[in-house]
C-alpha positions in Angstrom: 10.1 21.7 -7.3 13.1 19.0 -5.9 15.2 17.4 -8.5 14.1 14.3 -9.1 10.2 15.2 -9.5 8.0 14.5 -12.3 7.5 17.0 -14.7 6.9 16.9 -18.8 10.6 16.7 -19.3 10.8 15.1 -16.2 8.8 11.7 -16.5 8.6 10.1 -13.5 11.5 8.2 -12.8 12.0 4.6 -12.5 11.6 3.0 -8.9 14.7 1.6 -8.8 16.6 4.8 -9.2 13.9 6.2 -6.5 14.9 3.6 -4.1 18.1 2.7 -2.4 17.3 -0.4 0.0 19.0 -0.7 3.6 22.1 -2.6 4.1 20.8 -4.6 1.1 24.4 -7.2 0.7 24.1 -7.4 4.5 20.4 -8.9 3.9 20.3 -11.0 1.5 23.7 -12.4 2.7 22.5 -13.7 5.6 19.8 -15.5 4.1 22.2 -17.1 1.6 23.2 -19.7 3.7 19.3 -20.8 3.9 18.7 -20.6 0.5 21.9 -22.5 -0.7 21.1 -25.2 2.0 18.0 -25.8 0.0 19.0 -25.9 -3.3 21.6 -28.3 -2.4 18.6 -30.7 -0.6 17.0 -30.6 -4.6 14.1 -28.0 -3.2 13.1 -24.3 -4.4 14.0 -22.0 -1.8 11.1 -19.6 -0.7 11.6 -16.1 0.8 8.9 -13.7 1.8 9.7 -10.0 1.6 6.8 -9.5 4.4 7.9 -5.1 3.9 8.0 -5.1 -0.2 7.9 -1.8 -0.7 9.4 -0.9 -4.1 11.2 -3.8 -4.1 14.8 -3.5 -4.0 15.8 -6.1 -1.4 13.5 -9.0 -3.8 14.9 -7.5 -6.9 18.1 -8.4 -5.8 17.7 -11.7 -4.3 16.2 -12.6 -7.4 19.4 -12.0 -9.4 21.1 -13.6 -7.2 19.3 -17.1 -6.7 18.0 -17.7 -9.8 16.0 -20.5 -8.5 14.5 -18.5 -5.6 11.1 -18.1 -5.4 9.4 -14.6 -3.6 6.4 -14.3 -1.9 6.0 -10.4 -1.7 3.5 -8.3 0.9 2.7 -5.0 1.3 -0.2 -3.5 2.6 0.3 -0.4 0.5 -1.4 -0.7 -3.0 1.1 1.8 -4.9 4.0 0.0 -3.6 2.5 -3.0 -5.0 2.4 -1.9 -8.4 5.5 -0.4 -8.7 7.5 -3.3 -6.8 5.3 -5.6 -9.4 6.7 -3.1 -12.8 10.2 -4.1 -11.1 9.8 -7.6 -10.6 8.5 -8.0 -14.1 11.4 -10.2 -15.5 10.7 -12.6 -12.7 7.4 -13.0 -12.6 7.4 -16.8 -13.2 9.0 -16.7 -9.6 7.0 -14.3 -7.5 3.7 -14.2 -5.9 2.4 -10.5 -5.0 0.0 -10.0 -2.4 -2.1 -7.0 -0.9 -2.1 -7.7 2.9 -0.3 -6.7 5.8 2.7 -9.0 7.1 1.1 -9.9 10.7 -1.3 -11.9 8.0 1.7 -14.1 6.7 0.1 -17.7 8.1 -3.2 -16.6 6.1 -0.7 -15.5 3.2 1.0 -18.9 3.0 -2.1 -21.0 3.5 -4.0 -19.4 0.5 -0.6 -20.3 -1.7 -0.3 -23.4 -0.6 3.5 -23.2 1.2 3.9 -24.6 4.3 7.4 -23.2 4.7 9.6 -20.7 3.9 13.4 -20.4 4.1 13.9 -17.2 4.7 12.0 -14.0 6.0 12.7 -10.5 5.7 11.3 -7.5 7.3 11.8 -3.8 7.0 10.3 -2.3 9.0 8.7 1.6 9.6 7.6 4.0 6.5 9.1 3.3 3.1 10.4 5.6 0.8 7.9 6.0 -1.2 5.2 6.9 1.5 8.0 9.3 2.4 8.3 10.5 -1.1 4.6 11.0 -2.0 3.7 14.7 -0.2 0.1 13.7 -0.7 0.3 10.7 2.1 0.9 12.9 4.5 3.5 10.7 6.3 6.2 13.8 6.4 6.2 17.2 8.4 8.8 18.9 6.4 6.1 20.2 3.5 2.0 20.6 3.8 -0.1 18.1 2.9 -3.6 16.1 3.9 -3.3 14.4 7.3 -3.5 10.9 5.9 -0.3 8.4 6.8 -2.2 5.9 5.9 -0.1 2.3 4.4 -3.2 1.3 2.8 -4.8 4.1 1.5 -7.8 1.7 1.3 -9.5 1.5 4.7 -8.4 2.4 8.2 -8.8 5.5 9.8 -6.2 8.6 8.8 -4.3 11.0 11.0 -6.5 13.5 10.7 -9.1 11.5 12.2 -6.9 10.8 14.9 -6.1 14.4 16.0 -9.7 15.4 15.7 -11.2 12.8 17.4 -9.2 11.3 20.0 -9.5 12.4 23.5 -7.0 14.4 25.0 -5.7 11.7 27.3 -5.6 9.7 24.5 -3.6 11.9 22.4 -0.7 12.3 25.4 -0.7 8.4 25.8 0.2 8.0 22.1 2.2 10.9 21.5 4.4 9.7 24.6 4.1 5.9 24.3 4.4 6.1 20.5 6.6 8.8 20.0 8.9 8.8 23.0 7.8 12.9 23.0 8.3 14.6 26.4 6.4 17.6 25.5 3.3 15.0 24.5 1.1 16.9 27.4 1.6 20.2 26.2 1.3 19.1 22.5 -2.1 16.9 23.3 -3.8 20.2 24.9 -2.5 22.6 21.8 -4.5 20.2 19.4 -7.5 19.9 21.6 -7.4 23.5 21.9 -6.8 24.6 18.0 -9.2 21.5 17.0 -12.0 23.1 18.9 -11.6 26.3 16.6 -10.9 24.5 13.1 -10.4 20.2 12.4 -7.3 19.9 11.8 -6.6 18.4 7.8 -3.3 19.2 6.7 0.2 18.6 8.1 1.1 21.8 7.7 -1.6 22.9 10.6 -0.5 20.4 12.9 3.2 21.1 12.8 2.2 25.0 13.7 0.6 23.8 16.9 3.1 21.4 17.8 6.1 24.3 16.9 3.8 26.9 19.1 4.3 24.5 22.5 7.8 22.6 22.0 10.6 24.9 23.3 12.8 26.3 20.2 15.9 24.7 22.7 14.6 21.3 22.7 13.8 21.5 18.5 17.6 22.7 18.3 18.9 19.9 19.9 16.2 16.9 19.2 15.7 17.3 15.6 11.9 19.0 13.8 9.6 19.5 16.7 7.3 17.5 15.1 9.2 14.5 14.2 8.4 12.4 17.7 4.4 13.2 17.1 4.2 12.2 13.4 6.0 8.6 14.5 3.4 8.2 17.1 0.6 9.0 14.4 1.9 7.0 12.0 2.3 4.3 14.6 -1.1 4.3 15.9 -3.1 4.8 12.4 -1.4 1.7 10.9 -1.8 -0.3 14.1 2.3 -1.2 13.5 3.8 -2.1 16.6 0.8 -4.5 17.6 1.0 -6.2 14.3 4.7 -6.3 14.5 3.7 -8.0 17.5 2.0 -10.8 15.9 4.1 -10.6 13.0 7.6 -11.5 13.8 6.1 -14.9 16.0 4.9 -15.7 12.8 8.0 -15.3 10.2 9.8 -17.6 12.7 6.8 -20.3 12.7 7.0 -20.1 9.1 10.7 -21.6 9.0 11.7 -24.6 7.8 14.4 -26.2 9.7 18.4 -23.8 9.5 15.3 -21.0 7.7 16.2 -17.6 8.8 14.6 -14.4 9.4 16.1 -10.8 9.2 14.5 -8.0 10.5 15.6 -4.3 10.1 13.9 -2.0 12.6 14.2 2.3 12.8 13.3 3.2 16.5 13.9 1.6 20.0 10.0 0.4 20.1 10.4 -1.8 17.2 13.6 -3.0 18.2 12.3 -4.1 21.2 9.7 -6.2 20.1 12.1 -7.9 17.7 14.7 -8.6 20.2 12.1 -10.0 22.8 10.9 -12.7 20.5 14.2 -13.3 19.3 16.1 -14.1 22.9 12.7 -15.9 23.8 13.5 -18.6 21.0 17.6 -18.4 21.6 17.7 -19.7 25.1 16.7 -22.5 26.9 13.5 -23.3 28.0 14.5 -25.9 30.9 13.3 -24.6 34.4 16.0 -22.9 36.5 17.7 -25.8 38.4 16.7 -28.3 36.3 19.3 -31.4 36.3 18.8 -32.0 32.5 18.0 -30.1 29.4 15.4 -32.0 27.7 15.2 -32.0 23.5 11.9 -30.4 24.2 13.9 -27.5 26.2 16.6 -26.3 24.0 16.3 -22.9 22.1 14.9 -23.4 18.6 16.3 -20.3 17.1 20.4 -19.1 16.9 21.1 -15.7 16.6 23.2 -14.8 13.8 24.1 -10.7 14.7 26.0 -9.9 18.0 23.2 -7.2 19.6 21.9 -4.9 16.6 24.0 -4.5 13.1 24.1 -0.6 11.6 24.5 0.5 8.8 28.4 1.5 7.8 29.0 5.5 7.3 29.2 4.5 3.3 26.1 3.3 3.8 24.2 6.6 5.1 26.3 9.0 2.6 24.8 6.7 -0.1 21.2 6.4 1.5 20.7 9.1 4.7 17.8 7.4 5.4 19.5 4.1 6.2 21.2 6.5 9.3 18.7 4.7 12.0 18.3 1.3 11.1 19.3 -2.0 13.4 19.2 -4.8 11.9 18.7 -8.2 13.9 19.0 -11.7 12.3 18.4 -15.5 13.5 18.0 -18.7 12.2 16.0 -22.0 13.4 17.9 -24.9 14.4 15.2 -26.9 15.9 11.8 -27.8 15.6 9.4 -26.8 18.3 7.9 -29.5 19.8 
């Protein structure tokens, strides 16, 4: 049993020594400048923490702005609760919801808000889905196939690897995962499903270790690592709502509002990045004599490429090691 688990003597303890949050000062300090512009136009500044988790980032911010008000999502009911235990001193100043953050116009309608001034996103697995062997989200101990965010509906893992085509496991595993070796690992499954359904981790990281070369796994990390992502990915549907959902923090801004998004691999960077350079240039056709209002760039960017974490900031929190953070802010209107 790992330090830190529960046990009689042990109880289990509380979330905010379980969870250190990512380049947490950097955060919240570049949403300060939104939230201070509000309070100084008389209004109550609003953030959503559209990644709640167990609340660390909205804990803080809370301390900090003691006029702030937090709208919190998470899709994950656990996180929920805990993140709600944490945020118990402020509860006059939060609202909680159980959805997932591509679902923040929805979110905001049903509360009323019709803008925000600030957005933050964290993106990939939290710590606690990490923590909790019985998700399933981590190859480095057995457990059931699940990887589910919301352990309330959706299809798991397992269902996944015993269902899916074989052409449709190599396009995940390689789209999703980045994994080279996705053909070779898509037929092992196939092949070991057709004796016994896969429905614990611990079976499908013996296939994948049986087909990925012990060179590659000595110099690319666990030979598993790239086809739990892709899993992960697909069961929880996260890049297409990241998709949807970063449009929709920036349409939520009220004018100098800003969004910060921390992403962990080069797929959800990408997405992020897209929409961000999409609102931070012109829109005037090439050749076009005169900008128009209607043309310029509604968002500024506020990070130079992608921000990472400092090497203080990994020794304190190794899992911090992979994330980019990305920041803007909206300085116009769209028209």
């Amino acid at each position: 049993m790992t330090q830190g688990d529960p046990t009689p003597d042990n109880p289990t303890p509380p979330t905010s020594s379980r969870h250190v949050p990512v380049l947490k000062d950097r955060c919240i300090n570049l949403l300060a400048p939104a939230f201070e512009a509000a309070i100084a136009e008389g209004k109550t500044p609003i953030v959503i923490d559209a990644t709640l988790g167990m609340g660390g980032h909205s804990e803080a911010m809370l301390e900090r702005f003691p006029t702030l008000h937090l709208i919190g999502i998470d899709r994950d009911t656990e996180a929920l609760a805990l993140a709600g235990a944490r945020l118990a001193p402020f509860q006059d100043r939060t609202d909680l919801v159980h959805a997932v953050y591509d679902e923040i116009p929805r979110v905001l309608e049903d509360l009323g808000v019709d803008e925000v001034h600030g957005v933050l996103m964290d993106l990939g697995v939290s710590s606690l889905q990490l923590d909790e062997r019985e998700r399933g989200f981590a190859y480095s101990y057995d457990a059931p196939l699940d990887m589910r965010m919301d352990t309330s509906r959706g299809q798991t893992a397992a269902d996944v690897v015993n269902n899916y085509s074989e052409d449709d496991l190599v396009r995940i595993i390689r789209k999703w995962g980045e994994e080279k070796f996705a053909g070779r690992i898509a037929n092992r499954i196939v092949a070991d499903r057709a004796r016994q359904p896969f429905s614990t981790t611990g079976e499908l990281v013996e296939s994948i270790r049986a087909v990925v070369p012990a060179a590659a796994a000595r110099t690319g990390g666990h030979p598993a690592k790239r086809t739990f992502q892709a899993l992960r990915i697909e069961v929880n549907e996260e890049l297409s709502v990241l998709e949807a959902a970063v449009p929709a923090a920036v349409d939520a801004l009220a004018l100098h509002g800003r969004v910060v998004v921390m992403s962990y691999h080069s797929l959800e960077d990408k997405i992020v990045k897209s929409v961000f350079a999409a609102g931070s240039k012109s829109s005037a056709p090439l050749g076009f004599p005169v900008e128009l209002e209607e043309h310029k760039a509604t968002l500024k960017t506020l990070t130079k490429g992608t921000e990472v974490p400092t090497e203080a900031e990994i020794t304190e929190n190794p899992r911090a090691a992979s994330a980019r953070l990305r920041a803007v802010e909206r300085v116009r209107r769209a028209v």
